[in-house]
Structures are given as structure tokens and as C-alpha cells.
C-alpha positions as CSV (number, residue, x, y, z in Angstrom):
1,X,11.8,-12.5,16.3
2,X,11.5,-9.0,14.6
3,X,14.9,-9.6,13.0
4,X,13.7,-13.0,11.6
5,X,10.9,-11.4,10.6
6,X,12.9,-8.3,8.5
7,X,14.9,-11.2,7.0
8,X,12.2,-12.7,5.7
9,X,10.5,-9.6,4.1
10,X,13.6,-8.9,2.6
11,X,13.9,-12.4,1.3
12,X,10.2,-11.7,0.5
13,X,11.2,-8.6,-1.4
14,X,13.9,-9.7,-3.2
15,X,11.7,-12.7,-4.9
16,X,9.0,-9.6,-5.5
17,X,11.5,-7.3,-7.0
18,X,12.6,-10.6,-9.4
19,X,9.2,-11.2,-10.4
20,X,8.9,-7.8,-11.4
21,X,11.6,-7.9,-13.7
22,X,10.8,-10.5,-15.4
23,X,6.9,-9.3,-16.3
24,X,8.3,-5.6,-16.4
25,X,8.2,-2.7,-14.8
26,X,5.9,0.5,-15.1
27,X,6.7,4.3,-15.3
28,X,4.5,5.5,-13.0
29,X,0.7,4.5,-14.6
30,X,-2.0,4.6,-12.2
31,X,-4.6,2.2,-11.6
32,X,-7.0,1.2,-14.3
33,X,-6.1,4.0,-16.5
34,X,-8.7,5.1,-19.3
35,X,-9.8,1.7,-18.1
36,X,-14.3,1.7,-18.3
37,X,-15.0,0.1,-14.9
38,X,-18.2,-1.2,-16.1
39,X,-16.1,-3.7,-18.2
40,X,-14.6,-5.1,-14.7
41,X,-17.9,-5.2,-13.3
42,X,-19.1,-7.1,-15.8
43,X,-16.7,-9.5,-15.0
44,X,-17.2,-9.9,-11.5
45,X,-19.5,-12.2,-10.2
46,X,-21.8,-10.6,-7.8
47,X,-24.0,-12.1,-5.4
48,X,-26.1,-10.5,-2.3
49,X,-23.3,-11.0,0.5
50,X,-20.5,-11.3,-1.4
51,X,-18.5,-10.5,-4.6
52,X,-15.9,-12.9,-6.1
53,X,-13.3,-10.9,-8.8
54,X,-13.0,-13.5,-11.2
55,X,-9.9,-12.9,-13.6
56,X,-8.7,-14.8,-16.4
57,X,-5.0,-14.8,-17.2
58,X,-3.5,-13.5,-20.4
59,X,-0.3,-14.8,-21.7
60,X,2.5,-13.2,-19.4
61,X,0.0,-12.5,-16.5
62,X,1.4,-13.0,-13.1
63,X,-0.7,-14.1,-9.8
64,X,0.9,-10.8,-8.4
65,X,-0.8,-8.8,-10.6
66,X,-4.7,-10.3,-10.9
67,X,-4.1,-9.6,-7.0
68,X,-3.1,-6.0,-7.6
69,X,-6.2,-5.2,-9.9
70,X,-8.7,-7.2,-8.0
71,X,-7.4,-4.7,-4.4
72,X,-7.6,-2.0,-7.1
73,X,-10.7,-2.8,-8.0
74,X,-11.8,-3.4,-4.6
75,X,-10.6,0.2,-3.4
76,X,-12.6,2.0,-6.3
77,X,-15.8,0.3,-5.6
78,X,-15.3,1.0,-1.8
79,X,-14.2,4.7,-2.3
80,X,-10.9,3.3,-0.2
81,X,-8.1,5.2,-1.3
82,X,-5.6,2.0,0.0
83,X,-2.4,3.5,-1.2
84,X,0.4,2.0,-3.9
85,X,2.5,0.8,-1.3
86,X,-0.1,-0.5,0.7
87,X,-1.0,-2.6,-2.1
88,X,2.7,-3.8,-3.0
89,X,2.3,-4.7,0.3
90,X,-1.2,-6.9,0.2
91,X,-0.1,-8.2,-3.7
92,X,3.0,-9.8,-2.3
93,X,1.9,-11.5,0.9
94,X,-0.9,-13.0,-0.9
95,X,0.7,-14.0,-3.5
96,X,4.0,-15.3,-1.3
97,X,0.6,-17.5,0.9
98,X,-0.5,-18.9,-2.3
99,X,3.0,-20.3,-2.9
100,X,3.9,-17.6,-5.9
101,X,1.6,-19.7,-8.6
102,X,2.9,-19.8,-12.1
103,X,-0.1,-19.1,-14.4
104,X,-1.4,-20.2,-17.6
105,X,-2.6,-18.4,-20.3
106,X,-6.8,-18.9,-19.9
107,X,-6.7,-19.9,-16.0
108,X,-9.1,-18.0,-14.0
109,X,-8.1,-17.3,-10.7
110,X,-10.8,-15.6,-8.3
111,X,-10.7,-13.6,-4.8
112,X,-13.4,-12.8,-2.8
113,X,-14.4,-9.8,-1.6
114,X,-14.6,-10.8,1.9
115,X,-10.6,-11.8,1.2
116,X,-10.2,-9.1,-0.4
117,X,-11.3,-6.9,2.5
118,X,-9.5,-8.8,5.0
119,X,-6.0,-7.9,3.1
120,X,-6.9,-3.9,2.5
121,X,-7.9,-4.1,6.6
122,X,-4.7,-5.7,7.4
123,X,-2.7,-3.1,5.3
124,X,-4.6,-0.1,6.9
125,X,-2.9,-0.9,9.8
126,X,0.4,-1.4,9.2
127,X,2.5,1.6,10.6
128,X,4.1,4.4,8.9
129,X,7.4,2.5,9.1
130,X,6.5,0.2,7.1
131,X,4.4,1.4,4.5
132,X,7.7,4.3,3.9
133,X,9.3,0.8,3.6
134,X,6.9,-0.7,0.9
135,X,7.0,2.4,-0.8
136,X,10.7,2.0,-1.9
137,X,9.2,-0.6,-4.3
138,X,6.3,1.7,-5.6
139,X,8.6,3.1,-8.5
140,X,9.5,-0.8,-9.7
141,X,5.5,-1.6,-10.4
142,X,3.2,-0.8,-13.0
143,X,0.0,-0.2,-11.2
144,X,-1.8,-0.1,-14.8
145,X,-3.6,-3.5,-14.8
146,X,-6.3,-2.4,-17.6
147,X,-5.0,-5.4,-19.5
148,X,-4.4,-7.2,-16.9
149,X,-6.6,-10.4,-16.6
150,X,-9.0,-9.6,-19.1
């Protein structure tokens, strides 16, 4: 079962690493850079219990990456330093669950916090082995998602 399993995260991986090269690739940008958080806030929909990051795609804006800013977001408003390959880890299972949507330029696409949480949790767990794995793909992904679903 465990070798199935590799298999398919390296299947899963290959169709990541693709993705990536066709919306490009960063040189080592951080999240939000120079970005004003307030902006994002703005944008997000708040309510008492829970918070739904609402995004709307630009031209050339991938699922993978409105998932990456919304856990980014998530992590700075939680003080939850998550990790890059933790979240190359979250961005591409989620994104591999919703079936790896094509989007279009104006769709808003929206998470919820409680979702949101549930990945982060998930990926605080995974062990060292894996997150060393998930960090061979760090250096292929621009984690700068200012423009990013504005």
C-alpha cells in the first residue's frame, strides 16, 4: 500500500511540477512580499465563527496558487509559521481533490477557514521524511502571491 501510495505522489508531483511550468516559477520570493495585509483583509469575508478567503482570479491565475495565498494568509493571521514545503504540500492535495480546476479570468473561488485549518493541521503532522521530500519542490514555486487573486 505505501508503495502505491509513493507512486501516486510522484505521479502527483510530476502533474504539480507541470503546472508550475507552465504559470512559472519564482526565485525564492516570500510570501506576500511588500504586500499590505489589510488589503487581503478587506477581501475576506468575515463572519463571527468563521472566515471564508474569497479570491478572484486574474488572467493566468491557477487554483494551486489562490490555495497557496489563502494557507499564507491563514498562517499570518494565526501567527503559524506552516513552512514552504508544508504548504507545497497542502496547495497540491487540495488542489489534486478539487480535480486540478482550470480557472477563468474573474471566477472567485473561496476556502474557508475551518478548511483551511483542517489542511495546515494535517500538514503539521506529516513527518520529517516527508516534509524533506516536499521541500525538493520549494525552489520550483514562487511563494509571492501579492498579485495573486486580487
Amino acid at each position: 500500500m505505501k508503495i502505491v501510495q509513493k507512486i501516486s505522489s510522484a505521479v502527483v508531483i510530476g502533474v504539480f511540477m507541470a503546472i508550475g511550468a507552465v504559470i512559472g516559477v519564482g526565485d525564492g520570493a516570500y510570501a506576500h512580499d511588500g504586500e499590505d495585509h489589510g488589503v487581503v483583509q478587506a477581501a475576506e469575508q468575515k463572519t463571527d465563527k468563521s472566515t471564508t478567503y474569497s479570491y478572484t482570479a486574474n488572467a493566468g491565475d491557477a487554483y494551486v496558487q489562490l490555495v497557496r495565498k489563502a494557507v499564507q494568509t491563514y498562517g499570518i493571521e494565526n501567527n503559524k509559521n506552516i513552512g514552504n514545503a508544508r504548504i507545497v504540500a497542502i496547495e497540491t492535495k487540495a488542489s489534486e481533490q478539487a480535480g486540478w480546476p482550470v480557472l477563468n479570468e474573474g471566477q472567485v473561488v473561496s476556502f474557508s477557514k475551518s478548511l483551511i485549518k483542517t489542511w495546515v493541521d494535517e500538514a503539521m503532522k506529516l513527518p520529517a521524511t516527508d516534509v524533506a521530500a516536499w521541500q525538493t519542490y520549494v525552489q520550483y514555486v514562487d511563494f509571492n502571491t501579492k498579485n495573486i487573486g486580487e
